[in-house]
Every structure is written in structure tokens, then in C-alpha cells.
PLY file of the C-alpha trace (Angstrom):
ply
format ascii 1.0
element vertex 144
property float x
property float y
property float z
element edge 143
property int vertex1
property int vertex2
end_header
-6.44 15.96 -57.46
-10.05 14.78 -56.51
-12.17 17.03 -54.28
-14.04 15.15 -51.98
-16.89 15.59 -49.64
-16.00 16.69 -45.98
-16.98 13.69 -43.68
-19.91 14.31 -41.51
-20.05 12.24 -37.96
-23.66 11.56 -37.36
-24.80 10.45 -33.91
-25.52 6.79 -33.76
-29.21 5.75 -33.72
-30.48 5.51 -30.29
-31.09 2.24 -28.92
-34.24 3.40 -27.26
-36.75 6.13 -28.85
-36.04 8.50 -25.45
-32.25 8.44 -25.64
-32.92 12.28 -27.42
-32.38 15.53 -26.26
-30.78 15.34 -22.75
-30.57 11.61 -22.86
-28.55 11.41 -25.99
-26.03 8.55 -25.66
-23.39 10.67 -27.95
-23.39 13.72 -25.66
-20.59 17.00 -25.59
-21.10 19.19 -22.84
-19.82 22.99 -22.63
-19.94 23.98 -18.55
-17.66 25.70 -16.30
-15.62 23.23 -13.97
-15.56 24.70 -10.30
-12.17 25.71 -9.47
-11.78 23.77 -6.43
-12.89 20.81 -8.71
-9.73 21.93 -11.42
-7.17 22.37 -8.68
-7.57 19.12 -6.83
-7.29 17.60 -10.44
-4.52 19.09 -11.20
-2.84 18.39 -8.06
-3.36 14.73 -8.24
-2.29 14.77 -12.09
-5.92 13.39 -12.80
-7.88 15.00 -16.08
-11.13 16.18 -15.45
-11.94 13.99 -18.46
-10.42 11.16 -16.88
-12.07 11.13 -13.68
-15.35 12.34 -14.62
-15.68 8.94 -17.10
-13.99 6.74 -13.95
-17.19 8.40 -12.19
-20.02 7.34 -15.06
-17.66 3.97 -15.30
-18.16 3.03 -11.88
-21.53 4.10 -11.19
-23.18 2.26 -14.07
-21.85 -0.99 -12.99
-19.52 -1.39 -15.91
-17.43 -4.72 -16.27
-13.93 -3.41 -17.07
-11.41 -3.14 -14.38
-13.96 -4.02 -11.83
-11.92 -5.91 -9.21
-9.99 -2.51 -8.46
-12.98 -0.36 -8.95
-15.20 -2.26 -5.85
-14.87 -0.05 -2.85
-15.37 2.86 -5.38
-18.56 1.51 -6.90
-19.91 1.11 -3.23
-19.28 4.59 -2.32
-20.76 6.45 -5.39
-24.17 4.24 -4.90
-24.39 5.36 -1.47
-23.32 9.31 -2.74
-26.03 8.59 -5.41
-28.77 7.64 -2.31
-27.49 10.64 -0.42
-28.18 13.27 -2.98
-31.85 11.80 -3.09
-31.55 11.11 -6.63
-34.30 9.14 -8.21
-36.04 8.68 -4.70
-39.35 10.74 -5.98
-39.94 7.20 -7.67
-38.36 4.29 -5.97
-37.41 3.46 -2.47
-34.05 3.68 -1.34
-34.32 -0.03 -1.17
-35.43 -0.39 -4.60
-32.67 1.76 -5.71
-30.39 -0.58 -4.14
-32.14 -3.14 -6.20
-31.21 -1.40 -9.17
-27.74 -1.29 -8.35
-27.31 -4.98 -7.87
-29.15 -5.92 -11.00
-27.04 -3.43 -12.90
-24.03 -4.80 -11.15
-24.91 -8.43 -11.40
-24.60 -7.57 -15.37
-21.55 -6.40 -15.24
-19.81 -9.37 -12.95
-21.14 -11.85 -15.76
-18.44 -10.14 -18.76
-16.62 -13.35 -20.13
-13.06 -12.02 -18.87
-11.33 -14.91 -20.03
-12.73 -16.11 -22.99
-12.82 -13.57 -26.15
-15.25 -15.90 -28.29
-18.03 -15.14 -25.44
-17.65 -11.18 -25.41
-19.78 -10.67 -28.85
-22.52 -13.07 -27.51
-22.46 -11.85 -24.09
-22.68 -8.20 -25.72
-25.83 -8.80 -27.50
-27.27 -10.45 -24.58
-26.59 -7.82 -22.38
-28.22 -5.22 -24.96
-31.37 -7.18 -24.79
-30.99 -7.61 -21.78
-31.07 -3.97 -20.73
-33.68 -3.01 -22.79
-36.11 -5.20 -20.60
-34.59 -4.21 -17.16
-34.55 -0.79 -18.11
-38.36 -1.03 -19.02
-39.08 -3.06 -16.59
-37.95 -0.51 -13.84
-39.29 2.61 -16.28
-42.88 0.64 -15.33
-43.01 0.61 -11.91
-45.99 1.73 -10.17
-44.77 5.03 -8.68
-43.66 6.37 -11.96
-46.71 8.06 -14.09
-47.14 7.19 -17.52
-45.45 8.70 -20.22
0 1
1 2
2 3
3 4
4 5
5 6
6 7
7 8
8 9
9 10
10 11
11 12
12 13
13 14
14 15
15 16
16 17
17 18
18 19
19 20
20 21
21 22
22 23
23 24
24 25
25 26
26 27
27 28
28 29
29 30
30 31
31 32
32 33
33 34
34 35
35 36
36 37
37 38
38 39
39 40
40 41
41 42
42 43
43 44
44 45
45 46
46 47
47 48
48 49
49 50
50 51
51 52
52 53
53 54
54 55
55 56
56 57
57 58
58 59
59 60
60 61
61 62
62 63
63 64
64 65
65 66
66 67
67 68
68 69
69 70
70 71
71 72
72 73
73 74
74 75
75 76
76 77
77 78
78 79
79 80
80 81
81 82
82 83
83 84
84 85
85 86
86 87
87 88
88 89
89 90
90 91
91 92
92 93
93 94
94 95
95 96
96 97
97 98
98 99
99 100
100 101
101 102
102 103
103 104
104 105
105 106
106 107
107 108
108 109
109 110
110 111
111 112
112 113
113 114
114 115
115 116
116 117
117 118
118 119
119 120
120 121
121 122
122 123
123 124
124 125
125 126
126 127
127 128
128 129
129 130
130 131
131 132
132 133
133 134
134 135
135 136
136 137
137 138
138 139
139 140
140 141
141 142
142 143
């Protein structure tokens, strides 16, 4: 019998030079869930998993399931604006902004036509490489 080499998984390259550190794309976190948090979970039958990627899912505008996902996409941008996130840079209006671009990318997934999705997901890496920079650039934010 052959010994071979134990597989290594390596994190994929990043896409951009600052997805490192705490910005790693391919990310494990160790923490303590609140109780309160693990009870309510495990009175509705949801994972913690589950709904913590429904949260990430929804809030960055993603395209899948998005027609039953609306209201909830509307009420974690305005829980985002609430907790004052991101507001020692932009406006509150700008971080609507944000929100609709990021959105707009989302409602343009070809849903219906599976010779699109490969174009439509290079485009949309491209694509978020400039918006992403383009925001990273505003005024308000100091270089760096």
C-alpha cells in the first residue's frame, strides 16, 4: 500500500491585497454565543450556523433566494444604520447608496438562463473590484 501525503487546504488567494488578517474571505471563528442568542435558536429549530450566514446573505445583497429575503434585507440595512456602523466615513445617505448599488448587483443574477451565470459572474467580480474602490476613495476616508 502507497503512503501518501496528507492533503493540506490552503486559503484561496485573496481577490484584493487587504482581504488578510481580519478581512480574510476564508475565515473560522472561535467565540462564545450568548445564551439568549443559543436558546431562541434552539427554540425555533434554527442553527446558529444557519442563521448567522442568512444574516451575511442578506445583508450583502446576495442574489439567491432574494424574492423571499426582501423585507429582511430592508430591515438589517436599517439595523446596520442604527448601530452607526461605517458612519465615521459616509453619510447615512451615502450608506444607503451603498446598499442600492450592492443590491442593484444582485437583482441583475441571470435566474433563468444558466449560460449567463459564468459571464455574469466574472462581470460582477470586476465589477466589485471598482465599486469597492471606488467607495474605499471617497473623500472622508484618509489614505491608506
Amino acid at each position: 500500500m502507497k503512503k501518501t501525503k496528507p492533503t493540506t487546504k490552503t486559503d484561496p488567494a485573496p481577490d484584493m491585497k487587504w482581504q488578510a488578517g481580519p478581512y480574510k474571505r476564508l475565515a473560522q471563528f472561535h467565540f462564545i454565543l450568548p445564551n439568549p442568542f443559543l436558546l431562541l435558536c434552539r427554540l425555533m429549530e434554527v442553527t446558529p450556523e444557519t442563521l448567522l450566514l442568512d444574516f451575511m446573505s442578506n445583508l450583502g445583497c446576495e442574489s439567491a433566494n432574494r424574492q423571499s429575503r426582501e423585507a429582511a434585507r430592508q430591515h438589517l440595512m436599517e439595523y446596520f444604520i442604527a448601530h452607526g456602523y461605517g458612519q465615521q466615513y459616509y453619510t447615512e445617505e451615502q450608506i444607503r447608496q451603498v446598499f442600492k448599488e450592492m443590491d442593484a448587483v444582485g437583482l441583475l443574477f441571470p435566474r433563468h438562463d444558466d449560460d449567463m451565470i459564468d459571464a455574469y459572474v466574472l462581470w460582477r467580480e470586476k465589477h466589485q473590484r471598482s465599486w469597492f474602490k471606488k467607495w474605499f476613495q471617497k473623500p472622508r476616508r484618509p489614505a491608506g
